[in-house]
C-alpha positions as CSV (number, residue, x, y, z in Angstrom):
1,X,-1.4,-4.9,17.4
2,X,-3.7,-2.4,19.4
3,X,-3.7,0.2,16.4
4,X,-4.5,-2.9,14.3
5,X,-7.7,-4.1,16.1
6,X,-8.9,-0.5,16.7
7,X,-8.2,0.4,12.7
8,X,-10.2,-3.0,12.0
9,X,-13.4,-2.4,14.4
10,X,-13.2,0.8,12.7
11,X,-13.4,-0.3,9.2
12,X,-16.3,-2.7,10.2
13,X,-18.6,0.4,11.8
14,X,-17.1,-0.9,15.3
15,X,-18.8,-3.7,14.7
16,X,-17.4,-7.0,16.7
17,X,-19.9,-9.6,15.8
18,X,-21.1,-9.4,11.9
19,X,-22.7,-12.6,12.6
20,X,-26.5,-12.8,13.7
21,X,-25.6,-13.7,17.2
22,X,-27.0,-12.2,20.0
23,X,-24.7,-13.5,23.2
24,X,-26.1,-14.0,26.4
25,X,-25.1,-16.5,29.7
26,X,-26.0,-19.9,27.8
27,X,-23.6,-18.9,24.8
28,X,-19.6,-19.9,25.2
29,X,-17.3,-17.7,22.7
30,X,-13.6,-18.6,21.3
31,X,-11.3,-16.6,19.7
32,X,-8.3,-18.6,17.8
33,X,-4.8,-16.1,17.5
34,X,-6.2,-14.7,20.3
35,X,-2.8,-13.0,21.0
36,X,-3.1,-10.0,23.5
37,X,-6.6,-10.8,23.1
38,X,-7.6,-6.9,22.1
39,X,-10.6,-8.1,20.3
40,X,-12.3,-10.7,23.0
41,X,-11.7,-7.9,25.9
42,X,-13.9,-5.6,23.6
43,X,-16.2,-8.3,23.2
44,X,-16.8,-9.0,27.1
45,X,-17.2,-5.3,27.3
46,X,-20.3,-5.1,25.2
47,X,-22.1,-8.3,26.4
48,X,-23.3,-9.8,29.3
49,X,-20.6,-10.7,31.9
50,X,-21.9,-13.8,32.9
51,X,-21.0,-15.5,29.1
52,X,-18.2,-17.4,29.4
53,X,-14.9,-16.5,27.0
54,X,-11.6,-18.6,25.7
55,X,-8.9,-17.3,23.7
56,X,-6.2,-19.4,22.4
57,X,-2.7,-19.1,21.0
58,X,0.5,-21.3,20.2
59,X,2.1,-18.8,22.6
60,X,1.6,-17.3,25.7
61,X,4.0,-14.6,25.8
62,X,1.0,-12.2,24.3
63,X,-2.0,-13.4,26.8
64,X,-3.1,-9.7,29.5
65,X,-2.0,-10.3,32.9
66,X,-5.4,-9.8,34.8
67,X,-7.9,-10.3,32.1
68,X,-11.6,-10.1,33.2
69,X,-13.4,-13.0,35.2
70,X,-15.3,-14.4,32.0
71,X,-12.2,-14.9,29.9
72,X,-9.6,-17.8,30.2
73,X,-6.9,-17.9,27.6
74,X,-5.0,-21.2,27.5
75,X,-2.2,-22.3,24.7
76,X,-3.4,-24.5,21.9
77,X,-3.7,-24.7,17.9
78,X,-6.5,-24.1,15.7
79,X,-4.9,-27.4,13.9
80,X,-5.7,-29.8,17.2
81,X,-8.0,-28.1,19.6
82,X,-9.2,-30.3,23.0
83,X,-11.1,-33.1,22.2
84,X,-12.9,-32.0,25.3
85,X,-14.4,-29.2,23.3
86,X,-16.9,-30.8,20.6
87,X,-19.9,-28.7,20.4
88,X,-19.0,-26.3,23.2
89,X,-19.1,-22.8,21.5
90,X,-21.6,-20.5,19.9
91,X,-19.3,-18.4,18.3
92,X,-16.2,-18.6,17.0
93,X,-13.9,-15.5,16.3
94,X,-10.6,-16.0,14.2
95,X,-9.0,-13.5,12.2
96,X,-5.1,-13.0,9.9
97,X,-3.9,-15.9,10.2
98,X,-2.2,-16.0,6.8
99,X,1.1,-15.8,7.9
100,X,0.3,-18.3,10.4
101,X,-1.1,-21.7,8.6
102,X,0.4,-23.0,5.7
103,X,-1.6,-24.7,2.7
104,X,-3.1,-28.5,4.2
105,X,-3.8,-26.8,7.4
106,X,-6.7,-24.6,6.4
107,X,-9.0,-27.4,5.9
108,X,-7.5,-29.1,9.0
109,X,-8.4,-25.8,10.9
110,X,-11.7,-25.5,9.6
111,X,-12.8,-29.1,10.4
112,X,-11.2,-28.5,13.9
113,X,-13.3,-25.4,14.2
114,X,-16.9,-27.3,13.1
115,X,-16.0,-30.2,15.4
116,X,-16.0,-27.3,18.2
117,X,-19.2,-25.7,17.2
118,X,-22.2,-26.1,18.9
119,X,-24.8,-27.5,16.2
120,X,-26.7,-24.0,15.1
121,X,-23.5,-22.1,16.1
122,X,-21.5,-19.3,14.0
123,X,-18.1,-19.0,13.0
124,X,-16.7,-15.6,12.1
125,X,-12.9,-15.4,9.9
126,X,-11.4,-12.5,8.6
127,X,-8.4,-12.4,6.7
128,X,-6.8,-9.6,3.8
129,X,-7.8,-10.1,0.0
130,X,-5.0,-11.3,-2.1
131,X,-2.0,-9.5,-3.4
132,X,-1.9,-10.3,-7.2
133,X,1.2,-10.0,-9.3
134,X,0.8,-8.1,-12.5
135,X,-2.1,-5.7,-11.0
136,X,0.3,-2.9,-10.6
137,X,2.3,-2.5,-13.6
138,X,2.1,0.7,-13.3
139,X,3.1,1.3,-10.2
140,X,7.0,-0.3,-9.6
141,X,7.4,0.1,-5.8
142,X,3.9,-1.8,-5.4
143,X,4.6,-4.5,-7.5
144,X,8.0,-5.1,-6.0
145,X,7.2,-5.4,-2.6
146,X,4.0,-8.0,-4.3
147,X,6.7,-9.7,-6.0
148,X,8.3,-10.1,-2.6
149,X,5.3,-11.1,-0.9
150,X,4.4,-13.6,-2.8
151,X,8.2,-15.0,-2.9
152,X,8.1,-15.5,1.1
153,X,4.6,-16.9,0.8
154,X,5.2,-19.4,-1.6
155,X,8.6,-20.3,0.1
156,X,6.4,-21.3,3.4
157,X,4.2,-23.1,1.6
158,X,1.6,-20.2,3.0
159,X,-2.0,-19.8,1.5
160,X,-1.9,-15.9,-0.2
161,X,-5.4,-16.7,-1.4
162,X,-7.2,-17.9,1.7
163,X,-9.7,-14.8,1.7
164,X,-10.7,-16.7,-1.6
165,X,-10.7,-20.0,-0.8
166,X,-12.3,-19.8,2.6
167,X,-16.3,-20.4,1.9
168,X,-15.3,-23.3,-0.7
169,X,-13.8,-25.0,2.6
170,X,-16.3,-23.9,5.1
171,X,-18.6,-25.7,2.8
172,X,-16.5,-28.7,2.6
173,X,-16.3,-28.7,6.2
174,X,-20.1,-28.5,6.9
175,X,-21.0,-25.1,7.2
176,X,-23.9,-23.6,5.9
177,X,-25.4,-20.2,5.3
178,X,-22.4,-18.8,4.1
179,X,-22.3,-15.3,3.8
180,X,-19.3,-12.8,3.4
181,X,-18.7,-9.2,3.9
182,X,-15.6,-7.0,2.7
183,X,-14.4,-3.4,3.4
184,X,-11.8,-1.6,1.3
185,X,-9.2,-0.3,3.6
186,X,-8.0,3.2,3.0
187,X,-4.0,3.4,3.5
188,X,-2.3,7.1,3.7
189,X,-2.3,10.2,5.1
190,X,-5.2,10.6,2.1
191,X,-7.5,8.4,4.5
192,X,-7.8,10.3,7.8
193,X,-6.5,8.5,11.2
194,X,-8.0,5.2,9.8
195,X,-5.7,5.8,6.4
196,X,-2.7,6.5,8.7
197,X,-3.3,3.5,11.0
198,X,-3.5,0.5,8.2
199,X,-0.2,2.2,6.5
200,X,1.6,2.0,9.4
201,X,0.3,-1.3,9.9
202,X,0.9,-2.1,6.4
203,X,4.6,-0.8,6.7
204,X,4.7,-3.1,10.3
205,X,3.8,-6.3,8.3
206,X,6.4,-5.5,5.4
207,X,9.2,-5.2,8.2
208,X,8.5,-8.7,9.4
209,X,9.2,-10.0,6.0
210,X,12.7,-8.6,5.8
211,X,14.3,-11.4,7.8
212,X,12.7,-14.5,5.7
213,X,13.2,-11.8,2.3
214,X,17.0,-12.1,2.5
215,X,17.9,-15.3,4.1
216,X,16.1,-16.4,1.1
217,X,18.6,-14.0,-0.9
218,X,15.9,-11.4,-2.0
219,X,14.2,-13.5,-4.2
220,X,15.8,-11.9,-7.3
221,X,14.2,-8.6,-6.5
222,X,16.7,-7.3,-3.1
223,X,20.0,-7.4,-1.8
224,X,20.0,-5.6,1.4
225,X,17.3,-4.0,4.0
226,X,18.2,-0.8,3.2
227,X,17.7,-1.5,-0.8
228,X,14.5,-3.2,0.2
229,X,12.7,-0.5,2.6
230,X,13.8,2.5,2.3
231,X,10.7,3.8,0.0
232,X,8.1,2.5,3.5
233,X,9.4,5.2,5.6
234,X,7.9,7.5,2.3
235,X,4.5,6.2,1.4
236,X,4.5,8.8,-1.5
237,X,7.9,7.2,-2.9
238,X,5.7,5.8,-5.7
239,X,4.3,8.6,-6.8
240,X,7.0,11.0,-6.8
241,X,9.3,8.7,-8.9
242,X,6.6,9.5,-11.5
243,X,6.4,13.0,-10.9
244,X,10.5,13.0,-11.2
245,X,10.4,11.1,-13.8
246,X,8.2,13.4,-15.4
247,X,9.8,16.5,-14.5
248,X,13.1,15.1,-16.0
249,X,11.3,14.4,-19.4
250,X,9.8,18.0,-19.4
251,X,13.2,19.6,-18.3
252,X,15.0,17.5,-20.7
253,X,12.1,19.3,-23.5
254,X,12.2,22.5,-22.1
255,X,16.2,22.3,-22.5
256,X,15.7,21.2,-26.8
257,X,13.2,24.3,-26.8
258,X,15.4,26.8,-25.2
259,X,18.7,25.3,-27.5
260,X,16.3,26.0,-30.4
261,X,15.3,29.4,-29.3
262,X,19.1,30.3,-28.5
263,X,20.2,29.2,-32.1
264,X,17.2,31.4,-33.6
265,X,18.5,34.5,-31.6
266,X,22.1,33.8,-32.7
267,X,20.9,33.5,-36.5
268,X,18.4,37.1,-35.9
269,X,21.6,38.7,-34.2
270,X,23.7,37.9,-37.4
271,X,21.0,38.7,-39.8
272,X,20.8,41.8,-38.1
273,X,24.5,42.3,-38.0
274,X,24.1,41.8,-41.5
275,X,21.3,44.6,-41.6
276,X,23.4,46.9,-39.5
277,X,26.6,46.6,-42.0
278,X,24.4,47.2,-45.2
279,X,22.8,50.1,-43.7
280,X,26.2,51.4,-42.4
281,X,27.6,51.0,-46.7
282,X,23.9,52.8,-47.4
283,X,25.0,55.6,-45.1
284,X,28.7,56.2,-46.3
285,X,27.2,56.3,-49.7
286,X,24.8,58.8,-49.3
287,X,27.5,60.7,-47.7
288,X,29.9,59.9,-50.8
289,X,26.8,61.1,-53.1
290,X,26.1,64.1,-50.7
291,X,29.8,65.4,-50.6
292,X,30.5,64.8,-54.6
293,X,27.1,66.8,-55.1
294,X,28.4,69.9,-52.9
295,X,31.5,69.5,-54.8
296,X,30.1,69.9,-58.2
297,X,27.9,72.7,-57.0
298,X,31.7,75.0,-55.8
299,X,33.0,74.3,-58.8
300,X,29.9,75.5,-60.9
301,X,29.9,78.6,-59.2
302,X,33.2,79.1,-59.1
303,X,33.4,78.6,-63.2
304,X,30.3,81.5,-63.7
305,X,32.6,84.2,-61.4
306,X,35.7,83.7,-63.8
């Protein structure tokens, strides 16, 4: 979760707070999925100490053990925060919680996260763009493990498109000023360390599917783990099943050309077999010719003695 936050802040120019919010002791700030609570900790690091911090969770098994003075983390749900809290904060912080709310509760969330809002206060949510079948024809493995995705997310009732759908229901919910920001995350060695980070957290978040993927019998696409995952722990599996299969079509060319090329040698090597026996007759012959010739020429001269 670590290498995800840090790969994050790094994608975003280290940038915690996209909103225009400057933070000082009058503010309150609350992050919602809070977890180990990576991102708030950064946060208190880079403002004023005095302003006052909550991070919440359904869980508390993730919360730091001696977090700093400012920040209280406490269990509760996005879906049914305290009624104590209405207008409290000046900035909200939630981010990836797609795996984590299913359809009805995004609006639910949202409202919850107005009703918490100071009047004039800012609400910041980040969450992946949308997988889409049939993007990736081209590309099998991809469109496999999209196939799969989107097989778990529909069987949870999850919202895949939230990245989409969240301004519509921030307007719904009140909000205004709406503004949005993306990044286009770089996965692979091909990307430097921040490549490298999001494919292994890419590769992380495709191994916490594989227990929902088969108890809900691979949805027509898997059998087993192995079948499943094999091609994560090679992030170039893609491309060199094209390259193979490539290489296979040329070897299978190269293979007609040199069965071509063998046949005309074996038809050159007759013809010149052929060549070689009429030049062999040519050769007797003139040796025939050359010997009757002699012949004729003794018996001439032996005729003018007598």
């Amino acid at each position: 979760m670590l290498l995800q936050h840090e790969a994050l802040k790094s994608l975003f120019e280290d940038r915690l707070v996209l909103a225009p919010v400057t933070l000082n002791q009058n503010d309150k700030v609350l992050e919602i999925g809070a977890g180990p609570g990576f991102w708030l900790m950064d946060l208190a690091a880079s403002v004023d100490p005095s302003v006052p911090m909550v991070g919440v969770d359904i869980e508390p098994r993730l919360f730091p053990a001696s977090p700093p003075k400012n920040i209280e983390f406490q269990v509760a749900s996005v879906t049914n925060l305290p009624s104590e809290w209405t207008d409290t904060f000046s900035f909200v912080h939630q981010r990836l919680l797609i795996w984590a709310l299913q359809v009805p509760q995004w609006p639910q969330a949202i409202q919850e996260i107005f009703r918490v809002l100071r009047p004039g206060g800012w609400v910041q949510l980040a969450e992946s763009a949308p997988w889409r079948e049939g993007e990736y024809a081209d590309k099998p493995y991809t469109a496999k493990m999209i196939a799969i995705y989107r097989g778990v997310v529909k069987a949870r009732n999850l919202h895949a498109d939230c990245a989409d759908d969240i301004p519509k229901m921030l307007e719904e919910a009140g909000f205004v000023d709406i503004q949005s920001e993306s990044q286009m995350q770089v996965i692979g060695k091909w990307g430097g360390e921040i490549g490298e980070a999001f494919a292994t957290n890419q590769r992380e978040a495709v191994r916490g599917m594989m227990a929902p993927v088969l108890e809900a019998g691979g949805f027509g696409h898997v059998t087993s783990e192995a079948e499943d995952y094999s091609a994560m722990e090679n992030p170039h599996a893609e491309r060199q099943a094209v390259l193979l299969e490539r290489i296979l079509k040329n070897a299978s060319k190269c293979t007609e050309t040199i069965t071509e090329l063998n046949n005309c040698i074996e038809q050159i090597i007759r013809e010149n077999a052929q060549i070689q026996t009429a030049a062999n007759l040519a050769t007797k012959y003139r040796r025939n010719v050359q010997y009757n010739l002699e012949a004729t020429k003794t018996d001439d001269t032996t005729a003018e003695q007598s």
